[in-house]
C-alpha positions in Angstrom: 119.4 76.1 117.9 117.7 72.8 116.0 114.2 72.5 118.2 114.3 68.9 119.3 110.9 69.0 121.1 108.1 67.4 118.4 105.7 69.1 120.4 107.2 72.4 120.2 108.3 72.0 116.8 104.6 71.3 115.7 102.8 73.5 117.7 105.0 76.0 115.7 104.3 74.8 112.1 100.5 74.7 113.0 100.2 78.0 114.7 102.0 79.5 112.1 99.8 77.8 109.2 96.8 79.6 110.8 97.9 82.7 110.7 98.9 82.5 107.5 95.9 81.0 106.1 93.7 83.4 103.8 90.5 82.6 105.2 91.3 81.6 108.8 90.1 77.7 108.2 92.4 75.2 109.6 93.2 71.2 108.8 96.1 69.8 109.3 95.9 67.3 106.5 95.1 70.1 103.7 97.7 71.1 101.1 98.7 74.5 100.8 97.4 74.6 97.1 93.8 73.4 98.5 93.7 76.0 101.9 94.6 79.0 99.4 98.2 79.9 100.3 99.9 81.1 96.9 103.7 82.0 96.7 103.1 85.3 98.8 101.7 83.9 101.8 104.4 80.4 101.5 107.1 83.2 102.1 105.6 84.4 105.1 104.7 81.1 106.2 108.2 80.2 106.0 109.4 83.0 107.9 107.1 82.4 110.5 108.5 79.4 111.0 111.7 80.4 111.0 111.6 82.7 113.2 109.9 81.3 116.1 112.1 77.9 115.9 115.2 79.3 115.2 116.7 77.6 112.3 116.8 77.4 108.6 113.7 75.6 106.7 114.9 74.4 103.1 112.6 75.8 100.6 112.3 72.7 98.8 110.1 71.7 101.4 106.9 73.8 100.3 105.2 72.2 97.3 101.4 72.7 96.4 101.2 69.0 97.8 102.7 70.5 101.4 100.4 70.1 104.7 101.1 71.1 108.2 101.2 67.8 109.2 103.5 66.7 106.6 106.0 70.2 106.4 105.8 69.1 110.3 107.2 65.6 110.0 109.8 66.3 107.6 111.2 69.6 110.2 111.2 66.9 113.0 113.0 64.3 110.7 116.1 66.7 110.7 114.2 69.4 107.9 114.8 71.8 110.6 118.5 73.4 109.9 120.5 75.5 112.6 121.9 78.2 110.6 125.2 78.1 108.3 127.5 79.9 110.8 130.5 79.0 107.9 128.6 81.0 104.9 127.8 84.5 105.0 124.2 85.7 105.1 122.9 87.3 101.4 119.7 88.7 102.3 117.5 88.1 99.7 114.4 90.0 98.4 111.7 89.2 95.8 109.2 91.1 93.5 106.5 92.9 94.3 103.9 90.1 95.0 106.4 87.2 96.1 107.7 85.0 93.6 107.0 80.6 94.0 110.0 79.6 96.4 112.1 78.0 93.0 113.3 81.2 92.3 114.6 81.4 95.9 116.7 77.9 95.4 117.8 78.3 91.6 119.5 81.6 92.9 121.0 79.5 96.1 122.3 77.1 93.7 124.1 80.0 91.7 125.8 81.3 95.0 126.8 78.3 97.0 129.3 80.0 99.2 126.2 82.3 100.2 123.9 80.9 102.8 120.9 82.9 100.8 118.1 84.2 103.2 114.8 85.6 102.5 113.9 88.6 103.6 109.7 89.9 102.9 108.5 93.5 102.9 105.6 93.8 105.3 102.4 92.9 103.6 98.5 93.9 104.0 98.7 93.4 107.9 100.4 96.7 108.0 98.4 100.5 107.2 98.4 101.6 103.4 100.6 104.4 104.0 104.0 101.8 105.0 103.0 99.7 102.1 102.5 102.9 99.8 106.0 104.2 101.3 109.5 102.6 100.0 111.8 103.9 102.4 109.4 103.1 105.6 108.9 99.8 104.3 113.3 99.6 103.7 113.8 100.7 107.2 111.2 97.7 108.7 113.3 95.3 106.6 116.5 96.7 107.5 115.9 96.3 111.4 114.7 92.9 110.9 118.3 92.0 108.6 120.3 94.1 111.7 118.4 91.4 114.1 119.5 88.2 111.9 122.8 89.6 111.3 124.2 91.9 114.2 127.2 92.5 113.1 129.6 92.0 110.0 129.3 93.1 106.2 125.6 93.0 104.6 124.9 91.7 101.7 121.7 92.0 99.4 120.1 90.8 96.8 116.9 91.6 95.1 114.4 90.9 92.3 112.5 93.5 90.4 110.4 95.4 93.2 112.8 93.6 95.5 115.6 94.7 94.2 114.4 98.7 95.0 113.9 97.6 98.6 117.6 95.8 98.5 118.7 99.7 97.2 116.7 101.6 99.8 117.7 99.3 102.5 121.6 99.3 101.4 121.4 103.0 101.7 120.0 103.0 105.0 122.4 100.8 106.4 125.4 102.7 104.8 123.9 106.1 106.4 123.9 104.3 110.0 127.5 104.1 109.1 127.0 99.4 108.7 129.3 98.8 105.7 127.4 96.6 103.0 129.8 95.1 100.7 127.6 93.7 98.1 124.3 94.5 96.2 123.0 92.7 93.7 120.3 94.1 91.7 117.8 91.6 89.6 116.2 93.7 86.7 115.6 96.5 89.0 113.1 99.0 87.1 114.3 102.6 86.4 112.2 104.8 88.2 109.3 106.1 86.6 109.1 109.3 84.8 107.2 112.4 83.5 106.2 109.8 80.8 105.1 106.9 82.8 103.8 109.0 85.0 100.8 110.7 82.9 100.5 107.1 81.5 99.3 105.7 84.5 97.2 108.9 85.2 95.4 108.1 82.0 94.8 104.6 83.6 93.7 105.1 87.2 90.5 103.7 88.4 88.4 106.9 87.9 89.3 107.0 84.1 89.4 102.9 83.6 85.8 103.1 84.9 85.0 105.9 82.3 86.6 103.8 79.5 84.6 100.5 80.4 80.9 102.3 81.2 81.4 103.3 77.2 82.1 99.7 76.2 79.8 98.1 78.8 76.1 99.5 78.9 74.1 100.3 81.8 77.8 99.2 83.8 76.5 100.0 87.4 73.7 96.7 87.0 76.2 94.7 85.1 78.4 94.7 87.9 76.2 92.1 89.6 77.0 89.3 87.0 79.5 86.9 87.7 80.9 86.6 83.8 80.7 90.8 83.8 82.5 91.1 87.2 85.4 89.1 85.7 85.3 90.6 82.9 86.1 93.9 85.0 88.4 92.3 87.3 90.8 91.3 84.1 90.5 94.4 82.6 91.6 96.5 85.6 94.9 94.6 85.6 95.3 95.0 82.0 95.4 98.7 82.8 97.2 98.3 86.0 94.4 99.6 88.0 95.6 97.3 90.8 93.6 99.0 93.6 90.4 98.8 91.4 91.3 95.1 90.7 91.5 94.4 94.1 88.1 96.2 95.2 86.4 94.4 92.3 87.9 90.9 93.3 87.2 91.2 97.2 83.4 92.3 96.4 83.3 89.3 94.3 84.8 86.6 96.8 82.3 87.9 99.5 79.3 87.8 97.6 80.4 84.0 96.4 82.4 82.9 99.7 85.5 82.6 97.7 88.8 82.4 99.3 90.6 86.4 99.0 94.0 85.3 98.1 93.6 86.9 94.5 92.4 90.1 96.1 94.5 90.9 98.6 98.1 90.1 95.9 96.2 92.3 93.9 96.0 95.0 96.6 99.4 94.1 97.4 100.4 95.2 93.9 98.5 98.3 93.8 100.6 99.6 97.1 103.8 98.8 96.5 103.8 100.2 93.1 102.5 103.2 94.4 105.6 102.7 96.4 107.6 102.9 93.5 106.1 105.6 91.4 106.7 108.1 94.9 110.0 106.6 95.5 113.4 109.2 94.7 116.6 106.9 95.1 119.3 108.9 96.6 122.8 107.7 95.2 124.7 105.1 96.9 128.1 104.0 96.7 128.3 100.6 97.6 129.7 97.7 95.3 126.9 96.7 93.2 126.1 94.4 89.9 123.1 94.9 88.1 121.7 92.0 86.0 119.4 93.5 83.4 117.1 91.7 80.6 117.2 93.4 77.1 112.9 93.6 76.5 110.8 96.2 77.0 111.5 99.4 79.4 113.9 97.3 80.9 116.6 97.7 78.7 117.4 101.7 79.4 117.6 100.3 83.0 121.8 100.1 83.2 121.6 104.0 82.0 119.5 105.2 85.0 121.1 103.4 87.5 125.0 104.2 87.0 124.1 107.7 87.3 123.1 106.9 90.6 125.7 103.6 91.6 129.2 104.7 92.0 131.2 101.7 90.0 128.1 100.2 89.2 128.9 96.7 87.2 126.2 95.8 84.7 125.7 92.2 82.8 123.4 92.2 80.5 121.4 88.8 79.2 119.2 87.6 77.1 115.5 87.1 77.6 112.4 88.7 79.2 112.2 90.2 83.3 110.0 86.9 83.8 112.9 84.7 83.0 114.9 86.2 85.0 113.0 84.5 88.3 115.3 81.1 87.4 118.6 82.2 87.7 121.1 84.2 86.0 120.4 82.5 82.7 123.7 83.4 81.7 127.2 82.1 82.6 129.3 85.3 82.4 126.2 86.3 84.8 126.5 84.7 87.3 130.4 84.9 87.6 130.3 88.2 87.8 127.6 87.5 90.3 130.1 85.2 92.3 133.0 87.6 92.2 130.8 90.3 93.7 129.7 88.3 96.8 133.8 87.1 97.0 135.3 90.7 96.6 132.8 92.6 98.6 134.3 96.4 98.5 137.4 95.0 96.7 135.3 94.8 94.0 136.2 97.8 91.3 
């Protein structure tokens, strides 16, 4: 249903801004680049709104530029969309601290048959040990895609950390018996081992503050200088110390009144790949195309996961994981991509 009611349809944008806000500070004519809402917190902004009005909200629509007021106007000139009931639903998921909503459209625009839909894991509102737990955090998302969509074939897409959920949650359906006839996998990581394992041992926040008290002297009263604290902050990401990061950015934005954006995707990043280092795929059998980069760790990706896709379909392209957030990149791609959503379990 298309809310008609200004009012209402306000009311809903507004209420929905405040809760999303960061800091809990409220204008109506302030752009979302100015009240501290990055990519994350647009997404769940957006699915706010959608949920409490009913209908589809174009993504185009959120810009840095974007204020209540005017995300408000444009909904009540006709923004507001019922849902496609002549597409199917791809449900759509994105890495593992939200990606800016373009990556969202140039994948609609790839799959125009597809009424794509995002779907967010829970973020810091919820306790450590859902974020810090893959399958608990699939099984949130799948009840929220079996309340969109109540019946029918699922389909799911993913991106990187999203595209683990999009596994998890593909095998939960097909457990309860719900036939999912596509998955598409976006440069979906093989799951750490042994290896990666030890490496990030060697890099947790105990042993990254022993390897910067050598380099910085007397580190315990340098933590009280602004150029020092950043200097900590950029080094505990460099070592994926996300947790650490996260402490070290929060204590910093209270001393200084700074907004906590930065902190709490940080913290965001710290959980979820905790997620991922604890989480054991079991295999699935579901028709699936993974779309792998060639750099880095990436590229031993297609091995791991047909030992644990039946009939997994792999295309390969050119280019780096980050690239990967505007599309296919690659023609044969996204044809594949195409005749995977069309076939469903056809697909062989």
């Amino acid at each position: 249903m298309v809310v008609s009611d200004d009012d209402t349809l306000f009311n809903a944008v507004f209420d929905a801004w405040r809760a999303t806000l960061p800091n809990g500070e409220f204008e109506p004519d302030r752009s979302l680049a100015d009240a501290g809402v990055d990519s994350l917190r647009a997404m769940e902004l957006i699915l706010r709104i959608e949920r409490t009005l009913d209908c589809k909200i174009p993504y185009a629509m959120l810009t840095a530029e974007t204020t209540p007021r005017s995300l408000a106007l444009g909904l009540s000139r006709g923004g507001c969309l019922a849902p496609s009931v002549d597409k199917p639903l791809l449900f759509f998921m994105t890495g593992i601290s939200g990606h800016a909503l373009h990556m969202v459209q140039s994948w609609q625009a790839v799959v125009e048959e597809m009424q794509l839909t995002l779907v967010d894991a829970p973020g810091l509102n919820r306790p450590r040990v859902l974020l810090a737990d893959l399958p608990a955090t699939a099984a949130e998302v799948a009840a929220e895609i079996a309340r969109r969509q109540p019946g029918g074939d699922i389909r799911l897409m993913g991106y990187s950390y999203g595209a683990a959920l999009a596994y998890e949650v593909a095998g939960q359906f097909q457990a309860q018996g719900r036939r999912v006839a596509f998955l598409g996998l976006v440069d979906l990581l093989p799951v750490r081992g042994l290896f990666l394992r030890l490496v990030h041992a060697l890099f947790s926040p105990a042993a990254l503050g022993r390897k910067l008290a050598g380099r910085l002297p007397r580190l315990d009263r340098a933590r009280e200088d602004p150029a020092t604290q950043t200097l900590l902050i950029q080094a505990a990401i460099r070592f994926d110390s996300r947790g650490l990061a996260s402490r070290l950015a929060r204590s910093k934005a209270e001393r200084e009144g700074l907004d906590t954006a930065a902190a709490d995707r940080l913290e965001i990043h710290h959980w979820r790949g905790k997620a991922l280092r604890r989480w054991r795929p079991a295999p699935i059998d579901v028709p699936a195309l993974l779309i792998a980069s060639d750099d880095g760790v990436l590229a031993g990706s297609p091995h791991f996961w047909r030992s644990r896709i039946a009939g997994l379909r792999v295309a390969r392209v050119a280019g780096s994981h980050h690239n990967l957030t505007a599309g296919p990149v690659d023609a044969s791609a996204a044809q594949l991509l195409r005749e995977g959503l069309r076939l469903g379990n056809a697909w062989n």
